[in-house]
C-alpha positions as CSV (number, residue, x, y, z in Angstrom):
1,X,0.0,0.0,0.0
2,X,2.9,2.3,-0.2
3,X,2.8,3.4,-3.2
4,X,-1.6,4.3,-2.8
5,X,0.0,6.3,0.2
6,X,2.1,8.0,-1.4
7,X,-0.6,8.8,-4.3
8,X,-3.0,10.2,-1.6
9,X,-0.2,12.1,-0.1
10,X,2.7,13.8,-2.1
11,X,0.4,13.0,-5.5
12,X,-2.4,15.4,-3.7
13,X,0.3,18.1,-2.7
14,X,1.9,18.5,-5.7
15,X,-1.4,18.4,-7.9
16,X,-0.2,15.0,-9.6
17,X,-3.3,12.8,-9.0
18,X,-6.3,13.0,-10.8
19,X,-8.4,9.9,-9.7
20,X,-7.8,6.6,-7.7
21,X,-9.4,3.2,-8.3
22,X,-8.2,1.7,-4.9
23,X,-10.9,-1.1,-4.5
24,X,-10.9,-2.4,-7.8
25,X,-7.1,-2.5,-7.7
26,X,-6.8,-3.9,-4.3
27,X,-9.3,-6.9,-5.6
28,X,-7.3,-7.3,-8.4
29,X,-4.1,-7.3,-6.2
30,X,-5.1,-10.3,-3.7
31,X,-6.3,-12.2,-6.7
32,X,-2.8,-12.3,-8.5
33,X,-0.8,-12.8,-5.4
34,X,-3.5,-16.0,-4.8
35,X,-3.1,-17.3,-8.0
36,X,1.0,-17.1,-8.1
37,X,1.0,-18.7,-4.6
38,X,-1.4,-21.8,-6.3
39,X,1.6,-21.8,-8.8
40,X,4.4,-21.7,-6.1
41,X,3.1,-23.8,-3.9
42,X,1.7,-26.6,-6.6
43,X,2.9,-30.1,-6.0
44,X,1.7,-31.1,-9.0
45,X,4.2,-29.3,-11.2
46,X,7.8,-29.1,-11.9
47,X,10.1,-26.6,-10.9
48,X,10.2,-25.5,-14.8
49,X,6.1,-26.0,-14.9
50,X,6.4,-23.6,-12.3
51,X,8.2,-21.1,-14.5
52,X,6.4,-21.6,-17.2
53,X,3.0,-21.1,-15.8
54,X,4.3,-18.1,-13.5
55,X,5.6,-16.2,-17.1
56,X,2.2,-17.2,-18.9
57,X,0.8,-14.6,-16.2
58,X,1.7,-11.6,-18.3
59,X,4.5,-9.0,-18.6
60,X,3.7,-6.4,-16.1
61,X,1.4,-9.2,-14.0
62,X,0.6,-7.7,-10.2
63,X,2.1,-4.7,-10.9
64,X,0.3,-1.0,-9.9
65,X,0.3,1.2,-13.0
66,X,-0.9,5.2,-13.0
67,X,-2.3,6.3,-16.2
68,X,-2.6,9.5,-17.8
69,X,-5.8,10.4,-17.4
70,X,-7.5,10.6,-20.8
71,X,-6.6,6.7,-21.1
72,X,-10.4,5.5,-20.8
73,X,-10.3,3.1,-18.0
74,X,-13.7,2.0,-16.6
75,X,-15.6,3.7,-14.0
76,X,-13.3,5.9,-13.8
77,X,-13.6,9.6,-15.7
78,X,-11.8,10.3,-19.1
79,X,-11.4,14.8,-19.2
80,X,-8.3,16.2,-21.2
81,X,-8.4,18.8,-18.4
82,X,-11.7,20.1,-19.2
83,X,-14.5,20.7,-17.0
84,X,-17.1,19.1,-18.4
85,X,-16.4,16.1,-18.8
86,X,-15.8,15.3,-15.0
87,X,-19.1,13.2,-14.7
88,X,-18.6,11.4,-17.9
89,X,-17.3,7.6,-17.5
90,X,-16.7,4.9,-19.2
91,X,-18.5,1.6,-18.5
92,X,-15.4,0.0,-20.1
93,X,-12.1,0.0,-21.0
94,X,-10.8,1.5,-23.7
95,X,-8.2,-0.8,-25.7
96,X,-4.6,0.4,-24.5
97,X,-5.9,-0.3,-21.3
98,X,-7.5,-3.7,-22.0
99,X,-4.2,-4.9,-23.3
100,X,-2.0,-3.8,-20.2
101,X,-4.4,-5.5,-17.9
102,X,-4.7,-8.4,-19.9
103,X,-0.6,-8.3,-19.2
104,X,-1.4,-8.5,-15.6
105,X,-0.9,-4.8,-14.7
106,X,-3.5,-3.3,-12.1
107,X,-3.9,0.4,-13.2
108,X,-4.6,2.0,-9.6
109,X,-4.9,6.1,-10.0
110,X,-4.7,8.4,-12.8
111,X,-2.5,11.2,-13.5
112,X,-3.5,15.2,-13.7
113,X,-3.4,16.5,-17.2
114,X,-3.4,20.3,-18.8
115,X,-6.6,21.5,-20.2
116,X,-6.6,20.4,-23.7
117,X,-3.3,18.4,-23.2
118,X,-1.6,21.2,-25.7
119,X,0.9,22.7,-23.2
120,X,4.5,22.1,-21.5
121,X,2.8,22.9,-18.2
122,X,0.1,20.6,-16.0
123,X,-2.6,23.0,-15.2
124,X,-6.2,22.0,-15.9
125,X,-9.7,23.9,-13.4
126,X,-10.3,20.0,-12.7
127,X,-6.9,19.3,-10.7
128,X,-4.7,21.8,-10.3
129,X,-1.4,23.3,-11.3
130,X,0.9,20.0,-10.7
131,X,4.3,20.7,-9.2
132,X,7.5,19.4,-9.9
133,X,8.6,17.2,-6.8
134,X,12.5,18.5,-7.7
135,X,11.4,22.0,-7.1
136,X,7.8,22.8,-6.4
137,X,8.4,26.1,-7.9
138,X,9.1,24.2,-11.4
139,X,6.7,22.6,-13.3
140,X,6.5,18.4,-14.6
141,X,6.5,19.2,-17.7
142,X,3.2,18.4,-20.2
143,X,1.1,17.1,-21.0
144,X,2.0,13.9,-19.3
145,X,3.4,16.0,-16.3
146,X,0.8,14.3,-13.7
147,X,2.0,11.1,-14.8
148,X,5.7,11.6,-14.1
149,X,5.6,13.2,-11.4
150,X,3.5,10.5,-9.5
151,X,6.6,8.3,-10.8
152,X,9.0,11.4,-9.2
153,X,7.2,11.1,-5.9
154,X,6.7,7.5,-5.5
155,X,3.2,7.4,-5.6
156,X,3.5,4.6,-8.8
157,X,6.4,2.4,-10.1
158,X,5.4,2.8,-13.8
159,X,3.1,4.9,-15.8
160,X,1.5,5.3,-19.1
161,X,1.2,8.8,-20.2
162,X,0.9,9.9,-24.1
163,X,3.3,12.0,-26.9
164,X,2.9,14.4,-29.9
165,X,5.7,16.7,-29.5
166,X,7.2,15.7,-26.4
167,X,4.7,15.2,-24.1
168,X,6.2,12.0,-22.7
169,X,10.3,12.6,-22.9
170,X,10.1,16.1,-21.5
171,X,8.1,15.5,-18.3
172,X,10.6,12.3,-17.8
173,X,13.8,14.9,-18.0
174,X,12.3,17.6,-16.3
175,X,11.9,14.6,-13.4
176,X,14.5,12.3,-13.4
177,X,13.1,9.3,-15.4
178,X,13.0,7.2,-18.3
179,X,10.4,7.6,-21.0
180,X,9.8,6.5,-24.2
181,X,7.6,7.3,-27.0
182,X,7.4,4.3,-29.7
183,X,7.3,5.1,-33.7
184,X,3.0,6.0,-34.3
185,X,2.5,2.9,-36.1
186,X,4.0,0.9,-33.6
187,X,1.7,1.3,-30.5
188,X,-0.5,4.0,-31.6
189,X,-3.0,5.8,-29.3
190,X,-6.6,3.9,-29.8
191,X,-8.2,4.2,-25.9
192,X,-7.2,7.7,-25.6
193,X,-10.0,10.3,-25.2
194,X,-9.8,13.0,-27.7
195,X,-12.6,15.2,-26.1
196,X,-14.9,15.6,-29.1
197,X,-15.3,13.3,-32.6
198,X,-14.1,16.2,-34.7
199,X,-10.5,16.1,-32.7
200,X,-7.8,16.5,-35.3
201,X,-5.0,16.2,-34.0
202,X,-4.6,12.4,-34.7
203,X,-5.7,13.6,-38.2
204,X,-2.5,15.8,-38.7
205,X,1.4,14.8,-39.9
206,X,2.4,13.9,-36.6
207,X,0.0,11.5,-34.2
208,X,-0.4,11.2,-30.7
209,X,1.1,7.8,-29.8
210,X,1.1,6.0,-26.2
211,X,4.7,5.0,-24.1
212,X,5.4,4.4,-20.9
213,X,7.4,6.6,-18.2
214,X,9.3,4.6,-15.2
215,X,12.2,3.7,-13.6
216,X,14.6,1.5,-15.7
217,X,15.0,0.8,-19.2
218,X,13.7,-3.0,-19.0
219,X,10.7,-1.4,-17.0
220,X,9.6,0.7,-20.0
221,X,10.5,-2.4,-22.5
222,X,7.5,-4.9,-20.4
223,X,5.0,-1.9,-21.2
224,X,6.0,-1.5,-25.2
225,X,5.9,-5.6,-25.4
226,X,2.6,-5.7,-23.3
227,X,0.9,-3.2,-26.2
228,X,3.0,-4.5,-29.5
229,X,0.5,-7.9,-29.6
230,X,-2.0,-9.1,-31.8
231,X,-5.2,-7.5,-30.2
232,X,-3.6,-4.4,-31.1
233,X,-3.4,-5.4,-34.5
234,X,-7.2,-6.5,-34.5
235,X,-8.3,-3.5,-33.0
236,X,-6.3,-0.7,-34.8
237,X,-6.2,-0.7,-38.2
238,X,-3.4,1.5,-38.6
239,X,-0.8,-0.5,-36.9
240,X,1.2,-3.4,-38.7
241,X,1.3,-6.5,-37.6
242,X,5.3,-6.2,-36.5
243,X,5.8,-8.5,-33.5
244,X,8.2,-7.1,-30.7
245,X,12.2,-8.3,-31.0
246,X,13.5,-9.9,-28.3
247,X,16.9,-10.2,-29.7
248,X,17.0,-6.8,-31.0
249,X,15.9,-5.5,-27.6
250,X,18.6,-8.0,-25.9
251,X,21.6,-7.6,-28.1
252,X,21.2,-4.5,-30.3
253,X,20.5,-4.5,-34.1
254,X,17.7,-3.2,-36.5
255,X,14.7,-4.4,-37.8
256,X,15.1,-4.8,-41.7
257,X,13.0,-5.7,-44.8
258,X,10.4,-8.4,-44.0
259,X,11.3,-8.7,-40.3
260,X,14.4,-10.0,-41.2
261,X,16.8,-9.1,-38.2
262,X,20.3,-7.7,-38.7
263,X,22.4,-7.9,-35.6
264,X,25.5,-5.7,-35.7
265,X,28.4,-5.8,-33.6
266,X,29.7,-1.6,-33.8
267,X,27.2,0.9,-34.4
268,X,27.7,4.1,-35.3
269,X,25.7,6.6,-33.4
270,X,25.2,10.5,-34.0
271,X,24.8,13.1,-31.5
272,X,24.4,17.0,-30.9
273,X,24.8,19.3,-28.1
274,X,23.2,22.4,-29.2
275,X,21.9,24.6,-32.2
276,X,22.1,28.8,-33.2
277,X,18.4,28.8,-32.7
278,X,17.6,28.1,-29.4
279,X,20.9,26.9,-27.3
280,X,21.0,24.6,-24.6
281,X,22.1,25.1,-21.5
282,X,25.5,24.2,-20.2
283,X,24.1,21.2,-18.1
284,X,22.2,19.8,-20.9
285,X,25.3,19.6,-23.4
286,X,27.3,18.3,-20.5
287,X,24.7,15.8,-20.3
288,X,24.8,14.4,-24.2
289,X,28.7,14.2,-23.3
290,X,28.5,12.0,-20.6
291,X,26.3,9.6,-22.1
292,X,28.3,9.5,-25.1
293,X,31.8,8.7,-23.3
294,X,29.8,5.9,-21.5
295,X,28.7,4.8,-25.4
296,X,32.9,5.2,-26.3
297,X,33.6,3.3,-23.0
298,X,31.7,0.4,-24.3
299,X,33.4,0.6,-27.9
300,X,30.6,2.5,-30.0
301,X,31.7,4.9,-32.4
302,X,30.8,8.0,-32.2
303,X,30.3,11.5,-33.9
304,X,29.0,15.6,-33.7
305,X,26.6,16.7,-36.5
306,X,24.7,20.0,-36.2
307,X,21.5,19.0,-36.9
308,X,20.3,18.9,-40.8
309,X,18.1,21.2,-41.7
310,X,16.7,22.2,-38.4
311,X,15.0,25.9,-39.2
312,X,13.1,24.2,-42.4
313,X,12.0,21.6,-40.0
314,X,10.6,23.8,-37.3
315,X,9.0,26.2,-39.9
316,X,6.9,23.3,-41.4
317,X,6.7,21.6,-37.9
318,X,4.5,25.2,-37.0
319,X,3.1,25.8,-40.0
320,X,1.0,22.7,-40.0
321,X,1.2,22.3,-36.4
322,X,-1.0,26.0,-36.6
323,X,-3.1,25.4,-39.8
324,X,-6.6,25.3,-38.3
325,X,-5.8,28.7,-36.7
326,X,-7.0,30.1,-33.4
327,X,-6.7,26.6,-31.6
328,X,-9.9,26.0,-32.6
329,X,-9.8,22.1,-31.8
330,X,-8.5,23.0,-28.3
331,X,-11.6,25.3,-27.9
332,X,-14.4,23.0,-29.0
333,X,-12.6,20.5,-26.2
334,X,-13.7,22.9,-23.8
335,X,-16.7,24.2,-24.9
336,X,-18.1,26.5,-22.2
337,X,-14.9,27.0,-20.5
338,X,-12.8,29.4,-21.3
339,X,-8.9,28.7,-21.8
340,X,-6.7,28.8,-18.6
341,X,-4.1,31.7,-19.0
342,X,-1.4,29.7,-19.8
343,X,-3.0,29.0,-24.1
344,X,-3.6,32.8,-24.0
345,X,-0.3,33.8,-25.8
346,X,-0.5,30.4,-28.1
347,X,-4.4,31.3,-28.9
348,X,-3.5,35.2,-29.5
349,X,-0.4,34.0,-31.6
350,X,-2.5,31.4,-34.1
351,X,-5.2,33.8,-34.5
352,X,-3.5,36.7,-36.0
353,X,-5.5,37.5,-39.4
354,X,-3.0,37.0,-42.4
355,X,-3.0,40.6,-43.3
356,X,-1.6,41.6,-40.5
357,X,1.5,39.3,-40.1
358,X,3.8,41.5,-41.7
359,X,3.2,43.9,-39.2
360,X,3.2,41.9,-36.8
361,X,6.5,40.8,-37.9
362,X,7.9,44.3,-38.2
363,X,6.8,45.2,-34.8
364,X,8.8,41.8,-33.2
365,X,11.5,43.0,-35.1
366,X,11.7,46.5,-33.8
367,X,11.7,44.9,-30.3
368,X,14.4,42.9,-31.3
369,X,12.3,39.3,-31.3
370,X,14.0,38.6,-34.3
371,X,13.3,34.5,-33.8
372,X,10.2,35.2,-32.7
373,X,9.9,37.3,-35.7
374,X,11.1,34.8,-38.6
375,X,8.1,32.2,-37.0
376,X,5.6,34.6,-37.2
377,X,5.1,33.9,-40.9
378,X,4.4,30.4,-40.8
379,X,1.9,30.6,-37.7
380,X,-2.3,30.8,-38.1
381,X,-4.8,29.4,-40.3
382,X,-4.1,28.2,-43.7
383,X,-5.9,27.3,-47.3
384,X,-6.3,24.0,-47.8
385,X,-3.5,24.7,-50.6
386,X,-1.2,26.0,-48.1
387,X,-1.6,23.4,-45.8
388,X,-0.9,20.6,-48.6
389,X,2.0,23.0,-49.2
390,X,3.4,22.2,-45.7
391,X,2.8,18.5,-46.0
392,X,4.6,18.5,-49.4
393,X,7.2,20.5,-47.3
394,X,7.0,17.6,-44.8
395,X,7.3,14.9,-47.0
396,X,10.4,16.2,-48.7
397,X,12.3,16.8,-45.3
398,X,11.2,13.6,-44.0
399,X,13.3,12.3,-47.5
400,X,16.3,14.5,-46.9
401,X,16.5,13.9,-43.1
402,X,16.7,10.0,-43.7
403,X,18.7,10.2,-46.8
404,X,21.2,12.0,-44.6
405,X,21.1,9.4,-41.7
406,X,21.9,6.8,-44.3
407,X,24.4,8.4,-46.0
408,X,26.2,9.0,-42.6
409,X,26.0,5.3,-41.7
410,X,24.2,6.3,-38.4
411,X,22.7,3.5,-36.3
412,X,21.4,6.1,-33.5
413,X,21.2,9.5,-32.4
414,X,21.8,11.3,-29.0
415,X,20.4,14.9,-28.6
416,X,19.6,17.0,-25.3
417,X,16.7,15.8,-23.2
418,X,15.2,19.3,-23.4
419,X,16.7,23.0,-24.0
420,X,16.9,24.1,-20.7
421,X,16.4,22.6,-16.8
422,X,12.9,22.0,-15.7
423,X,11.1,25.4,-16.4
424,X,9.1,27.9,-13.8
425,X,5.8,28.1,-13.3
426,X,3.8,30.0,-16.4
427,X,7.1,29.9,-18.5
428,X,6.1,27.7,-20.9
429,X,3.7,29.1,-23.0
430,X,6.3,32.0,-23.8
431,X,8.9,29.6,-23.9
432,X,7.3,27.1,-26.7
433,X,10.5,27.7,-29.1
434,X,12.3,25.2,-26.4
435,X,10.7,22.5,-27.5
436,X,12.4,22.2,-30.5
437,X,14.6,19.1,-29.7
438,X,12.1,17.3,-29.2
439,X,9.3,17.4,-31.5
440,X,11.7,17.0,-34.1
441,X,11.6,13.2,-33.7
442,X,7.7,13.7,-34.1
443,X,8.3,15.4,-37.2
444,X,9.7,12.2,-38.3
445,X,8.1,9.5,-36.5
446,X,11.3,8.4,-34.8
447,X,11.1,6.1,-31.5
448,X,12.7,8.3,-28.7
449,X,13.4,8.2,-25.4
450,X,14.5,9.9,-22.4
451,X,17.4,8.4,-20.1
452,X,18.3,10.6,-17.1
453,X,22.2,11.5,-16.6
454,X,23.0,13.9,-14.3
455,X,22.0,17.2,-12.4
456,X,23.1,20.6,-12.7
457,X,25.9,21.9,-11.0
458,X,26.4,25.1,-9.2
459,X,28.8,26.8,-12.3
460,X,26.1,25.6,-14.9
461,X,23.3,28.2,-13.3
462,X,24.4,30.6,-15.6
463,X,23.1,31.0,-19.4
464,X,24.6,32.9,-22.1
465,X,23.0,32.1,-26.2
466,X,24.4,35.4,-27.1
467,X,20.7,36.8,-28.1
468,X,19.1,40.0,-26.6
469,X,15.8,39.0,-26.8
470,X,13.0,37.6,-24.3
471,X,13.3,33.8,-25.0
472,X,17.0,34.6,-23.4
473,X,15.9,36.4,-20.7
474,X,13.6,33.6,-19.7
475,X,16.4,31.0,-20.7
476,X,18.6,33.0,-17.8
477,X,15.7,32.9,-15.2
478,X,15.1,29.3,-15.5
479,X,18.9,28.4,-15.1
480,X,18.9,30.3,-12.1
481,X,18.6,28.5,-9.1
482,X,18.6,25.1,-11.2
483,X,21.1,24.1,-9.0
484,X,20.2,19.7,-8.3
485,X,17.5,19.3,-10.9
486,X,18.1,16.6,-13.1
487,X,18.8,16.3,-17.0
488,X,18.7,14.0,-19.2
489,X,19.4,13.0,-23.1
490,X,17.3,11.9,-25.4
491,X,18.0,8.6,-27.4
492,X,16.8,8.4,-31.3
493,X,17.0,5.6,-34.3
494,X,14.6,5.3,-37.3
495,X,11.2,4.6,-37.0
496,X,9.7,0.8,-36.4
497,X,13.4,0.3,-34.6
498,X,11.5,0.8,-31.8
499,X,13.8,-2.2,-29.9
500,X,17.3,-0.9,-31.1
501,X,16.6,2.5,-29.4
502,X,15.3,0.4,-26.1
503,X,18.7,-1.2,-26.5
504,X,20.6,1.8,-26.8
505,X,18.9,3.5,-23.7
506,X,19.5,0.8,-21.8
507,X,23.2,1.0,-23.1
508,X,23.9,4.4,-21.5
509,X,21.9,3.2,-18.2
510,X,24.5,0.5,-17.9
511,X,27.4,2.7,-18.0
512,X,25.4,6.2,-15.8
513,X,22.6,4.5,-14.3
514,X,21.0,7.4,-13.0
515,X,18.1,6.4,-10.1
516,X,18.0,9.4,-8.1
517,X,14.7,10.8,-6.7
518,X,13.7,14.1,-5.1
519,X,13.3,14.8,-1.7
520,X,10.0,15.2,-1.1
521,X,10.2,17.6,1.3
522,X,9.5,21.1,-0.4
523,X,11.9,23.0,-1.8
């Protein structure tokens, strides 16, 4: 029961806990640790019976599991953060759920979400502002913020939350974890609540896909082999029938034509520390470092690339991210209630009229916002032409982009975990340029996770990009006072190499293993 009182303790007090299912999961709990004691204590069966019949149980079998809270689970509410759906349950479960209990896991609370799920912060009317368990003053991250840091504070040992721009790897660096998000087609998202039927954001170049946040590397690997399975299949009819790699997973390799598996003995692996556009901080290059000397150490050959074509990626990434204009999915989620103040800026931003960008534009740059300035353009509502225009745009980069990885030999690709440390309170919508690093692997459907490495040191509290704008000025404020918060790297290969980039996580955990938790006494 430690973890439930943890749930009902630190997850209330830092806004992390959105609903509990205690009975059913207590039930559920006495009924596996019955049946494995039948097993155990069998006289009728072998000592590799045994074994047999105790691994038949399932993957994650008698283990407690938080979900983020638009997972429909049963009798329990399903809200995006939005008011009006508080009342509104589920008689069932949806399917992502289905296939983790039918793996044995006992999903026991649910994690707080922002309204909408469309920000890097956890704020919703229904739960609360959630608070980073490193520094209460800092927020979790989004949107799966609630989830991790229920994982942060002990209040769960794994977690489900969901990703479509970073919303899984970012709340796991901003806390101290692992997470990954698997390639779209892998896992996909079917038994997530989208809030209305006309919901397009699994309609758009870049869907929302379900992964796991936790505490190891093989943790996160039992949830992504409890989902890759043939119910999946049956049930989601965008997902190929690719069954999960054990070998792959154990000993490295890739997944080639007709599941054929190529195991290789040296791999080449890519990394970068930084960019002109938005530089990371000191502790987040020194983090990419250290995991790649632990990749040398372990006889991996490695190499720096500034990353290809990053400002055409990020102006189609926001052009089509933008092209309904005015957030106007977001809105019809809530209906009635109005947005909290934290989508203000991102609602004021899509919804300037296209004859008045160029002003706009001149105005930034006569304050100097001169990156804020050269996005401005490809923000708002667009024609259906200039929206295929973006997609075409899309298309060709995703072409380029792998056409370079292949012509470089790479195998995998390390990158910081996020821009910056975990950011303050209310930062986040100003500070949306940071999350460049990471929905870049979006943009390309590339499995990615999250290992953590290290935490800031004293002498890294400092942050100089050499820009005089406000995006620095909040880049300095966050680094102050970072001092302990953790940091991590994220951890890339192609997409439906889903196990190779498992492998290569777990890799760098060999070598760092990072297992550090907060204090949960406030700072």
């Amino acid at each position: 029961m430690t973890y439930y009182q943890n749930a009902v303790t630190y997850g209330v007090s830092h806004n992390a806990l959105a609903e509990i299912n205690i009975e059913y999961a207590y039930q559920t709990a006495l009924q596996c640790d019955s049946q494995r004691q039948a097993i155990i204590s069998s006289e009728n069966l072998s000592p590799n019976e045994k074994q047999t019949k105790l691994t038949s149980l399932g993957f994650l079998y008698g283990i407690p599991m938080s979900l983020k809270e638009p997972f429909i689970t049963a009798n329990l509410p399903a809200t995006q953060g939005c008011i009006q759906y508080l009342n509104h349950k589920y008689t069932e479960d949806g399917l992502i759920t289905r296939l983790l209990k039918q793996q044995g896991a006992i999903p026991f609370i649910t994690s707080n979400v922002p309204q909408a799920l469309l920000i890097n912060e956890t704020m919703s009317r229904c739960y609360g502002r959630a608070k980073n368990p490193w520094d209460v003053k800092r927020t979790p991250g989004g949107s799966s913020g609630g989830e991790a840091a229920l994982i942060a504070t002990r209040s769960s040992p794994l977690g489900l939350g969901s990703d479509n721009g970073g919303s899984i790897r970012i709340p796991s660096a901003y806390t101290g974890l692992y997470g990954f998000k698997p390639t779209a087609e892998r896992v996909g998202s079917e038994g997530h609540f989208n809030g209305t039927k006309n919901d397009r954001r699994n309609c758009e170049n870049f869907k929302v896909v379900s992964g796991p946040i936790g505490r190891s590397v093989n943790d996160l690997a039992l949830v992504v082999k409890s989902l890759i399975c043939e119910e999946l299949w049956r049930n989601d009819c965008e997902i190929p029938p690719l069954p999960w790699k054990e070998e792959i997973y154990l000993k490295g390799g890739q997944n080639k034509n007709n599941n054929e598996i190529q195991i290789q003995k040296k791999l080449k692996i890519g990394f970068n520390k930084t960019n002109k556009i938005f530089p990371t901080d000191n502790a987040n290059q020194r983090a990419v470092q250290e995991a790649i000397e632990a990749l040398k150490t372990s006889g991996y050959d490695v190499e720096e690339y500034e990353f290809p074509f990053l400002e055409e990626i990020i102006m189609a990434f926001f052009g089509i991210a933008t092209a309904e204009g005015g957030l106007k999915s977001a809105l019809e989620i809530m209906k009635d209630e109005p947005p909290i103040d934290d989508y203000k800026p991102l609602v004021m931003t899509s919804s300037v009229p296209p004859i008045l960008l160029k002003l706009v534009e001149y105005l930034l740059l006569i304050m100097g916002e001169k990156r804020s300035a050269k996005l401005i353009n490809v923000l708002g509502a667009k024609s259906a032409w200039e929206y295929f225009t973006f997609s075409e745009q899309h298309q060709f980069l995703k072409v380029k982009f792998f056409g370079w990885w292949r012509e470089n030999r790479l195998d995998g690709f390390i990158s910081p975990g996020f821009t910056l440390p975990a950011l303050k309170h209310t930062t986040s919508n100003e500070l949306y340029m940071a999350v460049y690093y990471n929905f870049i692997w979006n943009f390309f459907n590339c499995p990615t996770g999250v290992v953590p490495i290290t935490k800031v040191k004293e002498e890294e509290q400092i942050y100089n990009d050499g820009y005089q704008d406000k995006l620095s000025a909040l880049a300095k404020e966050c680094c102050q006072d970072a001092k302990g918060l953790p940091v991590g790297v994220q951890v890339s290969t192609l997409p439906f190499n889903d196990e190779s980039c498992l492998f290569l996580m777990r890799e760098i955990e060999s070598k760092i293993n990072f297992k550090e938790l907060p204090n949960l006494g406030e700072k």
